[in-house]
PDBQT receptor file of N, H, CA, C and O in Angstrom, charges set to zero:
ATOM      1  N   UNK A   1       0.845  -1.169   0.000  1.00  0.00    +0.000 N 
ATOM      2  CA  UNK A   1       0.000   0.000   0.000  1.00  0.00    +0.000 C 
ATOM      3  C   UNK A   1       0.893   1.236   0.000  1.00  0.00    +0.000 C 
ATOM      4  O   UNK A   1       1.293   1.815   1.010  1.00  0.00    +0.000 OA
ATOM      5  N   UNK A   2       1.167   1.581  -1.333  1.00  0.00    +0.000 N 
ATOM      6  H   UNK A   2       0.842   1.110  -2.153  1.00  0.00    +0.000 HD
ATOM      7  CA  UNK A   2       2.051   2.921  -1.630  1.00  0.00    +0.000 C 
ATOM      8  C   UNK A   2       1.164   4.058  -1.626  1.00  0.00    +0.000 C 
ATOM      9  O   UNK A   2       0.093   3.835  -2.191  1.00  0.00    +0.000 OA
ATOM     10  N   UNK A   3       1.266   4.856  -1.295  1.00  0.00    +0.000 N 
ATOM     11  H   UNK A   3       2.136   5.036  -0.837  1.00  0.00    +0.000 HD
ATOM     12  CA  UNK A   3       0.355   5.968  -1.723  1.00  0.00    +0.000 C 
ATOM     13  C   UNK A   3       0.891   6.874  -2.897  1.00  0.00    +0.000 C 
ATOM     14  O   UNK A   3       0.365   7.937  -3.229  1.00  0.00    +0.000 OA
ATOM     15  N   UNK A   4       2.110   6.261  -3.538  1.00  0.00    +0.000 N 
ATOM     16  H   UNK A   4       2.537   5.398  -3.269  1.00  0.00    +0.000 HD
ATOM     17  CA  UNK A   4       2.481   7.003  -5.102  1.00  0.00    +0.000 C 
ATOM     18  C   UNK A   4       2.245   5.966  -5.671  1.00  0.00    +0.000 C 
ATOM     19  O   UNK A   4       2.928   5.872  -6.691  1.00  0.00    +0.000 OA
ATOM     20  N   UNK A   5       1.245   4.670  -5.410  1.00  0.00    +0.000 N 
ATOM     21  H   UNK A   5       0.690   4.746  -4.581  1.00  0.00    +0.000 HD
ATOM     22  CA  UNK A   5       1.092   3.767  -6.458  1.00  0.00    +0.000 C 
ATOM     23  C   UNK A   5      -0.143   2.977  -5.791  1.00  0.00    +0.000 C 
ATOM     24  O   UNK A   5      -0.243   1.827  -5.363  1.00  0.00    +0.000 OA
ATOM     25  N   UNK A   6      -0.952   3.945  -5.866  1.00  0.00    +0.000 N 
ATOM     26  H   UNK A   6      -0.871   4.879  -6.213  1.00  0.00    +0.000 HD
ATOM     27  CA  UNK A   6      -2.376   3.134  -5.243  1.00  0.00    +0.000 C 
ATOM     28  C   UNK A   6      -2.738   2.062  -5.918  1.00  0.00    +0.000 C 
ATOM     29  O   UNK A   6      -2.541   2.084  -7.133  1.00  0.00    +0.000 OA
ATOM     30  N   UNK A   7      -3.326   0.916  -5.331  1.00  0.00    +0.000 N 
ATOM     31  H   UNK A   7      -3.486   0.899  -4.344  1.00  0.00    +0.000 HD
ATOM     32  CA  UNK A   7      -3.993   0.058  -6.050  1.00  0.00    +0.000 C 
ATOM     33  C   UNK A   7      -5.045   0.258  -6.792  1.00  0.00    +0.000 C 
ATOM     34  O   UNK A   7      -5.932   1.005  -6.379  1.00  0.00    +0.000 OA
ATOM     35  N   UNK A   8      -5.158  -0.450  -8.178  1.00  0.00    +0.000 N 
ATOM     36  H   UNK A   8      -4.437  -1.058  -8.514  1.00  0.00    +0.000 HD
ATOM     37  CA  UNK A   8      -6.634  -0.479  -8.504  1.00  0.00    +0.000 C 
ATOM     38  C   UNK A   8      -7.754  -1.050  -7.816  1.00  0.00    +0.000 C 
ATOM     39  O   UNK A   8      -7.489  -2.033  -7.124  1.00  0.00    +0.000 OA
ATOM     40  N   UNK A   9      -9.161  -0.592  -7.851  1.00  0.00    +0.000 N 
ATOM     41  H   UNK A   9      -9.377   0.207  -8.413  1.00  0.00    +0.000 HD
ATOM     42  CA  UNK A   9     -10.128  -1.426  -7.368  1.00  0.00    +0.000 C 
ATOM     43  C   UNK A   9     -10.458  -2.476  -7.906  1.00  0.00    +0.000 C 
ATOM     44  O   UNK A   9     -11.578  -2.435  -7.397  1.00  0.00    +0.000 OA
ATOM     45  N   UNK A  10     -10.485  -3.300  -8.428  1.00  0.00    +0.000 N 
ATOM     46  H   UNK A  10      -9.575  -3.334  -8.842  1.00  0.00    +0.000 HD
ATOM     47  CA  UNK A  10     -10.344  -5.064  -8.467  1.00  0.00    +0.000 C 
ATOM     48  C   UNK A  10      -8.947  -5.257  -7.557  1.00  0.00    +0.000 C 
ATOM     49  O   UNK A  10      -8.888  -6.375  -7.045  1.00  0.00    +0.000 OA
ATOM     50  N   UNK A  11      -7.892  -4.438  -7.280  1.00  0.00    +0.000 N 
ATOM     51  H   UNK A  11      -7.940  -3.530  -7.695  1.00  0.00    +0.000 HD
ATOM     52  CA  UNK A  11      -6.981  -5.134  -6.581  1.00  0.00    +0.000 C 
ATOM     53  C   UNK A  11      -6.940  -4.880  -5.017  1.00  0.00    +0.000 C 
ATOM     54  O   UNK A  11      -6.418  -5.543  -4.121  1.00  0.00    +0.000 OA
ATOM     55  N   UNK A  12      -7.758  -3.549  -4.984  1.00  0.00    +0.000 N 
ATOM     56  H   UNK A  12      -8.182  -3.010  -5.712  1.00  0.00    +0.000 HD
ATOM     57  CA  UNK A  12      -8.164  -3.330  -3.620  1.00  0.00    +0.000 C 
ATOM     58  C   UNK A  12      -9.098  -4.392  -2.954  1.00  0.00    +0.000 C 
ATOM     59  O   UNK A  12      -8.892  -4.963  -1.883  1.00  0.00    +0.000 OA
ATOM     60  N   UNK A  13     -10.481  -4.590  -4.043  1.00  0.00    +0.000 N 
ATOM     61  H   UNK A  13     -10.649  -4.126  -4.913  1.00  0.00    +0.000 HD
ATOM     62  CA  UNK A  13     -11.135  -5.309  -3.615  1.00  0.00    +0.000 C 
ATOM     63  C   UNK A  13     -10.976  -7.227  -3.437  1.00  0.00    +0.000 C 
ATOM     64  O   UNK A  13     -11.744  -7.922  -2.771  1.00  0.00    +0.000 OA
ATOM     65  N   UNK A  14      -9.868  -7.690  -4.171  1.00  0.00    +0.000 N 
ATOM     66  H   UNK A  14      -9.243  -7.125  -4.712  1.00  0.00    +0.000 HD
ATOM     67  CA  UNK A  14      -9.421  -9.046  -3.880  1.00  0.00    +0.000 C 
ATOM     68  C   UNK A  14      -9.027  -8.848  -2.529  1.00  0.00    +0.000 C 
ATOM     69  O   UNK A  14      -9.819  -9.197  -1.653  1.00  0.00    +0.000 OA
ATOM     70  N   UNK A  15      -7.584  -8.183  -2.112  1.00  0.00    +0.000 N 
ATOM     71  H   UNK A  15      -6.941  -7.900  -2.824  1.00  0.00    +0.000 HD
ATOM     72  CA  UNK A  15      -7.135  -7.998  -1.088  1.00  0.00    +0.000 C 
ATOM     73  C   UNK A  15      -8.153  -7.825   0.094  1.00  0.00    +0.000 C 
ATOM     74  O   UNK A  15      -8.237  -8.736   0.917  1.00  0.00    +0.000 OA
ATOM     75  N   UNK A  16      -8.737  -6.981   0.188  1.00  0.00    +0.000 N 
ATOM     76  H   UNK A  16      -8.668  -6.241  -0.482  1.00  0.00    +0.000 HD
ATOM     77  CA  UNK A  16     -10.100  -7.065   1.289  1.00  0.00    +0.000 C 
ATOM     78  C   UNK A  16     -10.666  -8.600   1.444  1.00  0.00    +0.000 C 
ATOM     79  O   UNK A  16     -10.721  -9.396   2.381  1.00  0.00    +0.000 OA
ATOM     80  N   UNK A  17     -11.215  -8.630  -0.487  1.00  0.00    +0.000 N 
ATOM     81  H   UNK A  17     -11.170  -7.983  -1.249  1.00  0.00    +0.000 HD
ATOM     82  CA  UNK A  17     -11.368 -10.232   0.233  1.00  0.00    +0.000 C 
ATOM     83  C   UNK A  17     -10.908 -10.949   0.908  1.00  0.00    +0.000 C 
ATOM     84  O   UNK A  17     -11.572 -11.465   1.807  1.00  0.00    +0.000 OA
ATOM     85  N   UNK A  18      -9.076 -11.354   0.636  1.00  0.00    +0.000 N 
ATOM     86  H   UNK A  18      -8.537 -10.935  -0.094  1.00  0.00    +0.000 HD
ATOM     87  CA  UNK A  18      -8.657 -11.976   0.961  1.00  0.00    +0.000 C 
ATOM     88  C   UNK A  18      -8.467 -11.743   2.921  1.00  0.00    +0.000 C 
ATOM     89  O   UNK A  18      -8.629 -12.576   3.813  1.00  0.00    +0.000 OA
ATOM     90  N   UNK A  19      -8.058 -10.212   3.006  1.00  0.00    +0.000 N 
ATOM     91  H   UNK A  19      -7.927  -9.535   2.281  1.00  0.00    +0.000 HD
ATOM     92  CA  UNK A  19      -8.409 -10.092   4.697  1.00  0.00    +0.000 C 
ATOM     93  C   UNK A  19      -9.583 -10.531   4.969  1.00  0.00    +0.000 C 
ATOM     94  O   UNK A  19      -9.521 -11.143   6.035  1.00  0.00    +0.000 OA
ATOM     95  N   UNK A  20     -10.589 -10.529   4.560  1.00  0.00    +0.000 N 
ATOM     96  H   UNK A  20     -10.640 -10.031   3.694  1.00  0.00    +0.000 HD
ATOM     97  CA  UNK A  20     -11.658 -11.011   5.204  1.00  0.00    +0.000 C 
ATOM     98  C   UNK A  20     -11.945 -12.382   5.524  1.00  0.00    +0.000 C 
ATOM     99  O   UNK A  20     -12.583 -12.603   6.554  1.00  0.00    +0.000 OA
ATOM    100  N   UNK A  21     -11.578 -13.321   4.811  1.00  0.00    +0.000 N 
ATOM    101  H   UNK A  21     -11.059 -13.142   3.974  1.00  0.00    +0.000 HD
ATOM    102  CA  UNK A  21     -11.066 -14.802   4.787  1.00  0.00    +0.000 C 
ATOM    103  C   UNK A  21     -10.103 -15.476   5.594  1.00  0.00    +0.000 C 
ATOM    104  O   UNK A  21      -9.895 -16.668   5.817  1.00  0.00    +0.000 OA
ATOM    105  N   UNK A  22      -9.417 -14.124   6.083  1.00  0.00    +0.000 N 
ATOM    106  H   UNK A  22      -9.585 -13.155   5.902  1.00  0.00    +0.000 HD
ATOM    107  CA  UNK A  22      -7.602 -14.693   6.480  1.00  0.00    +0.000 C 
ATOM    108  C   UNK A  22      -8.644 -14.698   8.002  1.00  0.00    +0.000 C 
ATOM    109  O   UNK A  22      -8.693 -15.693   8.725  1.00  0.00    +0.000 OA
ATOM    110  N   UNK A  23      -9.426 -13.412   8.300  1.00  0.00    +0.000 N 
ATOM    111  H   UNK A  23      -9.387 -12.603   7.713  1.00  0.00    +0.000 HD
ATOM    112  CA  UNK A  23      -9.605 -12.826   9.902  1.00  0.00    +0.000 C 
ATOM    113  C   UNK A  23     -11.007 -13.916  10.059  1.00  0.00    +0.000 C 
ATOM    114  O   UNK A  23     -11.356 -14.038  11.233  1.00  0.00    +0.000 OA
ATOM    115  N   UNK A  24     -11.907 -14.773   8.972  1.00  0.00    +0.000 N 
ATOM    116  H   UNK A  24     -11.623 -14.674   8.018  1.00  0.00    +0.000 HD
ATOM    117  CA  UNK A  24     -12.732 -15.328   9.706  1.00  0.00    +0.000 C 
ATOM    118  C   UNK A  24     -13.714 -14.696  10.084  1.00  0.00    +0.000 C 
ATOM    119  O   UNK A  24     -14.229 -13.658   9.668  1.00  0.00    +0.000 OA
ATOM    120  N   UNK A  25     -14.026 -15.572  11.142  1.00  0.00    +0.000 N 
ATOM    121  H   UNK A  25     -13.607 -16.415  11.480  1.00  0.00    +0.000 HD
ATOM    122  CA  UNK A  25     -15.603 -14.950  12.295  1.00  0.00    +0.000 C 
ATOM    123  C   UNK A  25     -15.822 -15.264  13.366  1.00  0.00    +0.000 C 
ATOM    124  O   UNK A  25     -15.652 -16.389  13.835  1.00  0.00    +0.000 OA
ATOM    125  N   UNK A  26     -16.365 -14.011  14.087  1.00  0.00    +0.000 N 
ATOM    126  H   UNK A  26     -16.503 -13.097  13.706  1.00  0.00    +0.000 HD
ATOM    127  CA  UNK A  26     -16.265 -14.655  15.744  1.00  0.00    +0.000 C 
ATOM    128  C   UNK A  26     -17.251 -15.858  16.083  1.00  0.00    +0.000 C 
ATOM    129  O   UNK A  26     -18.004 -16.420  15.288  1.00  0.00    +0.000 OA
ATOM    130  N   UNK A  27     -17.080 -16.134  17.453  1.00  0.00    +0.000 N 
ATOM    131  H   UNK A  27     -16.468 -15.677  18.099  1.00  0.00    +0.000 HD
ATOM    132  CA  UNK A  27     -18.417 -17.659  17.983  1.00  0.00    +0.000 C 
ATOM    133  C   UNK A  27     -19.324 -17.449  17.183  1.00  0.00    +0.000 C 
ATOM    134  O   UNK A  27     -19.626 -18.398  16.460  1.00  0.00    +0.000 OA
ATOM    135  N   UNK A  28     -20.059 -16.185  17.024  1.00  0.00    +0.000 N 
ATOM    136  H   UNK A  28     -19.814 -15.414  17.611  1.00  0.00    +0.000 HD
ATOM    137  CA  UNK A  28     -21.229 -15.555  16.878  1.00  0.00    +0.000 C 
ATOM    138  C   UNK A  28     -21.484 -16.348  15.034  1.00  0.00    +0.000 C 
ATOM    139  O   UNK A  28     -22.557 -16.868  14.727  1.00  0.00    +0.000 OA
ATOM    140  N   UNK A  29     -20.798 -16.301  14.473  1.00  0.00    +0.000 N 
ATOM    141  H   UNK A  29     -19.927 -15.878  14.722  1.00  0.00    +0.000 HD
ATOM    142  CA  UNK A  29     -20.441 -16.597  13.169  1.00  0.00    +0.000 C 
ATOM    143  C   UNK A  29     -20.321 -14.881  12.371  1.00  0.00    +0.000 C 
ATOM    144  O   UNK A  29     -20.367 -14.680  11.157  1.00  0.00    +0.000 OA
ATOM    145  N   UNK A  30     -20.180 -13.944  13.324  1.00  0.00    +0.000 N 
ATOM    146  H   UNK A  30     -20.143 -14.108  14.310  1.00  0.00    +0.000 HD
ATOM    147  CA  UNK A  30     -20.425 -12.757  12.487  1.00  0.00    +0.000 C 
ATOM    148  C   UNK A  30     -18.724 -12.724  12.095  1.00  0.00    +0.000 C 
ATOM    149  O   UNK A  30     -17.818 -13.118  12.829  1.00  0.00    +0.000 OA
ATOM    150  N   UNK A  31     -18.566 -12.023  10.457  1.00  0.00    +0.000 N 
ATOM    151  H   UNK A  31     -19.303 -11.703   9.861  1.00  0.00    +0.000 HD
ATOM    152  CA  UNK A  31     -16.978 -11.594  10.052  1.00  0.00    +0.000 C 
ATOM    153  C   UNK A  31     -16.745 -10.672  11.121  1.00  0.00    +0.000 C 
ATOM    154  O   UNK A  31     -17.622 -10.042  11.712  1.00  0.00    +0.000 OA
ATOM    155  N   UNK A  32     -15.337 -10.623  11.367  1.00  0.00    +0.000 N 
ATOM    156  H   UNK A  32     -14.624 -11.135  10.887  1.00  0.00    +0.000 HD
ATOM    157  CA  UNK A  32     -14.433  -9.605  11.789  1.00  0.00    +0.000 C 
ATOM    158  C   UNK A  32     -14.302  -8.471  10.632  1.00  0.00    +0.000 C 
ATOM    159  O   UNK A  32     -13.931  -7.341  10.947  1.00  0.00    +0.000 OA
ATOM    160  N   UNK A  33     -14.605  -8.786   9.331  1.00  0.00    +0.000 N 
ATOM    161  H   UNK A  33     -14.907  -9.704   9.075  1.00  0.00    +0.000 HD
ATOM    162  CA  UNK A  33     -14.242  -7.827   8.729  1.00  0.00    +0.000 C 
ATOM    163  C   UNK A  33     -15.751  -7.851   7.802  1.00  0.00    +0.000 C 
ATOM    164  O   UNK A  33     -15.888  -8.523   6.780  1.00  0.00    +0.000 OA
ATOM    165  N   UNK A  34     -16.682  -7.083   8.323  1.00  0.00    +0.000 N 
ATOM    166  H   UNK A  34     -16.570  -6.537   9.153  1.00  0.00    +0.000 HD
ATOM    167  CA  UNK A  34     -18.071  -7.079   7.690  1.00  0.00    +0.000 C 
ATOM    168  C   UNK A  34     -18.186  -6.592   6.093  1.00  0.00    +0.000 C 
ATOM    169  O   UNK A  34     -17.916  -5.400   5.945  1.00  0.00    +0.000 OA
ATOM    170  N   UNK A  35     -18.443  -7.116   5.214  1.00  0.00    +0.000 N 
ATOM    171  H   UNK A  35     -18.662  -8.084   5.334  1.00  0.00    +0.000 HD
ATOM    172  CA  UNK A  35     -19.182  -6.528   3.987  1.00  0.00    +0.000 C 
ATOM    173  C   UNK A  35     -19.632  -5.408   3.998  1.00  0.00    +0.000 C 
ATOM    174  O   UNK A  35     -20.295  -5.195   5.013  1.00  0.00    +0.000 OA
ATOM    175  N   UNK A  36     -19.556  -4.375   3.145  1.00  0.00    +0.000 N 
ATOM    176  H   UNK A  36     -19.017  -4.548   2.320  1.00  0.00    +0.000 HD
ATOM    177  CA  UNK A  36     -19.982  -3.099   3.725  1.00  0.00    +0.000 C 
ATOM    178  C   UNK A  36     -20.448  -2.592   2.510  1.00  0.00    +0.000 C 
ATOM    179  O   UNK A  36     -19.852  -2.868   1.469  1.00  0.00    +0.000 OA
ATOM    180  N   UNK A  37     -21.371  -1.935   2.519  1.00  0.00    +0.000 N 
ATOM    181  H   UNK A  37     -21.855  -1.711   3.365  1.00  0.00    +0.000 HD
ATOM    182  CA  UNK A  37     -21.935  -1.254   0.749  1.00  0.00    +0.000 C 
ATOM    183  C   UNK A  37     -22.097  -0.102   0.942  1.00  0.00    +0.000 C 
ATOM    184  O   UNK A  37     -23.077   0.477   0.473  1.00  0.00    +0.000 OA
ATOM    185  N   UNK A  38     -21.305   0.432   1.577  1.00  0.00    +0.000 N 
ATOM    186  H   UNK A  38     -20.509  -0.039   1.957  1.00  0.00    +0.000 HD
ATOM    187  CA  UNK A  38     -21.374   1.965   1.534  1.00  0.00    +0.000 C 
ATOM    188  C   UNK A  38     -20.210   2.458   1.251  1.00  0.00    +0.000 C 
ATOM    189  O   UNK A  38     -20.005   3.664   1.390  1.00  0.00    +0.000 OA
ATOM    190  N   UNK A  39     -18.893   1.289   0.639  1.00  0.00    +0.000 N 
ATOM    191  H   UNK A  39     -19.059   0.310   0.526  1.00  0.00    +0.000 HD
ATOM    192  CA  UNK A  39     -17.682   1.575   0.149  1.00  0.00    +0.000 C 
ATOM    193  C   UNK A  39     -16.923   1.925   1.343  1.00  0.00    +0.000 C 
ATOM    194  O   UNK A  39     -15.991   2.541   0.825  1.00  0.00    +0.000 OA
ATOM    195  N   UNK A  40     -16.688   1.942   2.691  1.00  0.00    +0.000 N 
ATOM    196  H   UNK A  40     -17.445   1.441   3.111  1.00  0.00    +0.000 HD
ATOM    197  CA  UNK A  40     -15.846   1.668   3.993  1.00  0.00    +0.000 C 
ATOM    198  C   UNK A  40     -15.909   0.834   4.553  1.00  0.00    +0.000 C 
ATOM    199  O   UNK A  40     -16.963   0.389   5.007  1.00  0.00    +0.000 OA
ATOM    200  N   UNK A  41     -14.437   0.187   4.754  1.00  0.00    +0.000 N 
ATOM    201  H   UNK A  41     -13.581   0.548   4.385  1.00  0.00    +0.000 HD
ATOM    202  CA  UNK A  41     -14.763  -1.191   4.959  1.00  0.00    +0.000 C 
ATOM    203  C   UNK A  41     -13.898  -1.187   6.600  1.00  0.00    +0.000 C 
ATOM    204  O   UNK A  41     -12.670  -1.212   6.688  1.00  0.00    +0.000 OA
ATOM    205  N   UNK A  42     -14.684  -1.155   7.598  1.00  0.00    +0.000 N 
ATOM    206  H   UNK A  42     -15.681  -1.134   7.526  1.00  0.00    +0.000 HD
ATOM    207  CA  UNK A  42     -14.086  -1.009   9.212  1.00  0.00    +0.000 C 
ATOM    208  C   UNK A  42     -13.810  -2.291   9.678  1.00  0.00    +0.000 C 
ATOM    209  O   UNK A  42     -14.432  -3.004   8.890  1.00  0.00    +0.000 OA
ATOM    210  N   UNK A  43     -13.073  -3.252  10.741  1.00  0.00    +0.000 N 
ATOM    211  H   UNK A  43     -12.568  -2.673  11.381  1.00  0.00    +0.000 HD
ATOM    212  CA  UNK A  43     -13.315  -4.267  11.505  1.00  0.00    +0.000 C 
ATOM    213  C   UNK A  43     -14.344  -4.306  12.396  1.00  0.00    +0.000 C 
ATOM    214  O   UNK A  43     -15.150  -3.381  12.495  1.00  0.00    +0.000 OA
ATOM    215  N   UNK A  44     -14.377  -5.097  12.920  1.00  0.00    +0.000 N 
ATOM    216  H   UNK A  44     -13.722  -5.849  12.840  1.00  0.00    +0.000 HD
ATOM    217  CA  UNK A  44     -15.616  -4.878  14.181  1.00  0.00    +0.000 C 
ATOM    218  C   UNK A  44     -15.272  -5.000  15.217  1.00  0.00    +0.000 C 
ATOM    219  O   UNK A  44     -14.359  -5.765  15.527  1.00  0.00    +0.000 OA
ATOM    220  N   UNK A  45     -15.933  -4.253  16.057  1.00  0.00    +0.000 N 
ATOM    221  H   UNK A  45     -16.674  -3.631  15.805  1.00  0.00    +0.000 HD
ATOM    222  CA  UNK A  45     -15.767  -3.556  17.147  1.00  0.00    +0.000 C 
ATOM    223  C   UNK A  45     -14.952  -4.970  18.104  1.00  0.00    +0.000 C 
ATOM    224  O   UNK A  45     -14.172  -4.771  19.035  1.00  0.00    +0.000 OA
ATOM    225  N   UNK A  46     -15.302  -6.139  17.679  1.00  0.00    +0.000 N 
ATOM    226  H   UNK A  46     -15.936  -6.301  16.923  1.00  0.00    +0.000 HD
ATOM    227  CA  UNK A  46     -14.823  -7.337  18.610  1.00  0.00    +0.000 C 
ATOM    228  C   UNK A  46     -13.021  -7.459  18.364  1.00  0.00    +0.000 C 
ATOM    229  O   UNK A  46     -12.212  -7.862  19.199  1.00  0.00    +0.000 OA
ATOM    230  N   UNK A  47     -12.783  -7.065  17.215  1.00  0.00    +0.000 N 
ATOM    231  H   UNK A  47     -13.440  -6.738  16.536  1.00  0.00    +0.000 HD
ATOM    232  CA  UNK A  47     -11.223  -7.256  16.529  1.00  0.00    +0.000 C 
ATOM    233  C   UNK A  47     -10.346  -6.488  18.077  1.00  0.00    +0.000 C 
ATOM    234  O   UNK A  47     -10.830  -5.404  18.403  1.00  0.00    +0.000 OA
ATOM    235  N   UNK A  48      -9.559  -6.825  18.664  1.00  0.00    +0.000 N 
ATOM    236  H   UNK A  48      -9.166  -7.706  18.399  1.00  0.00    +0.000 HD
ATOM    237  CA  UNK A  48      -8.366  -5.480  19.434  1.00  0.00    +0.000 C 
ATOM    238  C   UNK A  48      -7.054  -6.406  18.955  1.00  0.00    +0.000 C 
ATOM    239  O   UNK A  48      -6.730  -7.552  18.645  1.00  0.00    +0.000 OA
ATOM    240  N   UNK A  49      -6.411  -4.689  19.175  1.00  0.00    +0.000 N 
ATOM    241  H   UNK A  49      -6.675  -3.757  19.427  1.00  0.00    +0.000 HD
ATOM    242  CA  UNK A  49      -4.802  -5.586  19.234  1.00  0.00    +0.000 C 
ATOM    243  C   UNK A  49      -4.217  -4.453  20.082  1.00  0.00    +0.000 C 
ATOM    244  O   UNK A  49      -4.677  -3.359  20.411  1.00  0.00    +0.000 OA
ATOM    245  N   UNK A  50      -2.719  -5.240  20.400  1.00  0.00    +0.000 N 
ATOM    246  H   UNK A  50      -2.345  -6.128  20.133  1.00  0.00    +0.000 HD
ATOM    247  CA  UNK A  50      -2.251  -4.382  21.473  1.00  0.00    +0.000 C 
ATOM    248  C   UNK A  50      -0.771  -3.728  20.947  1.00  0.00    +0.000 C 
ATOM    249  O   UNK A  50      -0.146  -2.954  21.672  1.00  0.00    +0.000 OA
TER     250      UNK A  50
């Protein structure tokens, strides 16, 4: 993630996929990394790191 060489969107959007796959889902079965159609794509509130 360069910011003098942004990705395209098909390559943004694989990559997301692929985080979203890597991070799973909590007990709940909900993603850590929710689908989002409003084009921002946040973790959820359950994700921390230290």
């Amino acid at each position: 993630m360069d910011p003098r060489s942004p990705w395209s969107k098909p390559t943004l959007q694989t990559r997301i996929s692929l985080l979203r796959n890597q991070l799973g889902t909590d007990p709940d079965g909900t993603l850590y990394l929710p689908r989002d159609h409003t084009g921002i794509d946040r973790l959820s509130p359950k994700v921390g790191c230290d």
